[in-house]
N, C-alpha and C positions, 0 to 999 in steps of 0.2 A: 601484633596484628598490623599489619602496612596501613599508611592512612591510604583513605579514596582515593582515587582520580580525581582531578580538578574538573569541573564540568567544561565542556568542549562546545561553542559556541558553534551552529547552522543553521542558513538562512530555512527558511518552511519551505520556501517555493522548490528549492533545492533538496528536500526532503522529498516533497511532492513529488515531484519527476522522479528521482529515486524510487522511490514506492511501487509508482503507475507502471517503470522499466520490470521490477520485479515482476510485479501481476500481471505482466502482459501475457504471459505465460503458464505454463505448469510451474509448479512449486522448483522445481530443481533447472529450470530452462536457462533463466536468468539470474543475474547478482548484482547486488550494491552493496559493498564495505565503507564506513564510515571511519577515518581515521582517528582515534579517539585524541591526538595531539592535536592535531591539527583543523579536522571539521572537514579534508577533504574525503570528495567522496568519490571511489571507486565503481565502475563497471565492469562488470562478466558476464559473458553467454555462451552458453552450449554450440548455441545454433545462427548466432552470430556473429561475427568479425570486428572486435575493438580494435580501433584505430590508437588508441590511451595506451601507453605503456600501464605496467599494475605490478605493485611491491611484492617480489615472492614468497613472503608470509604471507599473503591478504587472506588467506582461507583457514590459515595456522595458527596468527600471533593471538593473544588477547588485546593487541592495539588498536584491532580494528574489529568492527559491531556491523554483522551482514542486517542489514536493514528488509522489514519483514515484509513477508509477503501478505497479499489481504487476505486470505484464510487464516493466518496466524492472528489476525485481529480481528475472525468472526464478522467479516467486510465482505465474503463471499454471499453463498445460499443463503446461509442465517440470516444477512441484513437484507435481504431481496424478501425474504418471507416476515420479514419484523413488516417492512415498508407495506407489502400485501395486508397483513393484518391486520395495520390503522388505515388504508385507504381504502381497499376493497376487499373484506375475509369473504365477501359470498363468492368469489374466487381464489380464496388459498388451495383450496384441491387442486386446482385448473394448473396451477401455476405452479406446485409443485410436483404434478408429475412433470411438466419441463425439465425436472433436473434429472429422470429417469434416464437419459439419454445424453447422447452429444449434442452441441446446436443450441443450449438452455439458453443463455443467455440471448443470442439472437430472437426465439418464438418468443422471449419473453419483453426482450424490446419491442417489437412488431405489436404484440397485446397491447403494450404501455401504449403506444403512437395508435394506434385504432379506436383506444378509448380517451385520447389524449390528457394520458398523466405522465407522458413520458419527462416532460420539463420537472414535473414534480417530484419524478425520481430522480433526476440528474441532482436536483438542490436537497433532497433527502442523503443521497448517497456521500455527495460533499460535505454536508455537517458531519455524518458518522465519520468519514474517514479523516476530516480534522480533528475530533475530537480524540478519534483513539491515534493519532497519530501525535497531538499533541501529548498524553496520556503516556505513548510508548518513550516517549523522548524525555519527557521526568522521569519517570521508572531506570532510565537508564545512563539520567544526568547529564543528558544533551540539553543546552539553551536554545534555544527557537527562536529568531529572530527573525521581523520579518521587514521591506524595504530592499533597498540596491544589494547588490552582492556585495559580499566582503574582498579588500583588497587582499 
């Protein structure tokens, strides 16, 4: 049996942004590959024009770890309807037929800001997606560090 991989050191913030570039999007829009030597990290899009040259395995190798999207970490609907549930359930109907349609996300910001918990959500939403993002990164023997970028 081959030993592990060595774990591959990346800053958060640099995850971060990775992440956020993923989710901007549908599931398949956009990419971020993580090199797992190196800690560098890669972009791809459908529907946009990188400027980055990018390793022609990046989608093939097992060297590099495409970095997930937030539905893959239950950071989409789910955590928007967790967040409804401890601050306002006498609106979880309300707020989830929003998802019935296109637009969710916006009606459901405008809701937040009319009853102002929009702030509440932004630092709700921040803790979940560090938490499992810190979470996905052990799972997969990434070190997280966080401070200036790496030389």
């Amino acid at each position: 049996m081959p030993s592990p991989r060595p774990a591959v050191t990346v800053r958060y913030s640099e995850l971060l942004d990775a992440f956020e570039f993923v989710s901007f999007g549908v599931q398949v829009e956009h990419g971020a590959y993580i090199d797992l030597d190196t800690g560098s990290i890669y972009y791809v899009s459908a529907e946009i024009e990188m400027e980055e040259e990018v390793p022609d395995d990046l989608e093939t190798s097992d060297r590099y770890l495409a970095v997930p999207h937030k539905n893959d970490l239950n950071l989409g609907r789910d955590l928007v309807l967790s967040f409804v549930d401890d601050e306002i359930p006498s609106e979880y109907d309300t707020v989830a037929g929003f998802f019935r349609k296109k637009g969710a996300y916006g009606r459901y910001k405008d809701f937040l800001e009319a009853r102002r918990l929009l702030d509440r959500w932004y630092a709700f939403e921040a803790r979940a997606t560090e938490r499992a993002l810190r979470a996905w990164s052990q799972e997969n023997n990434i070190e997280l560090i966080d401070g200036p970028p790496l030389a």
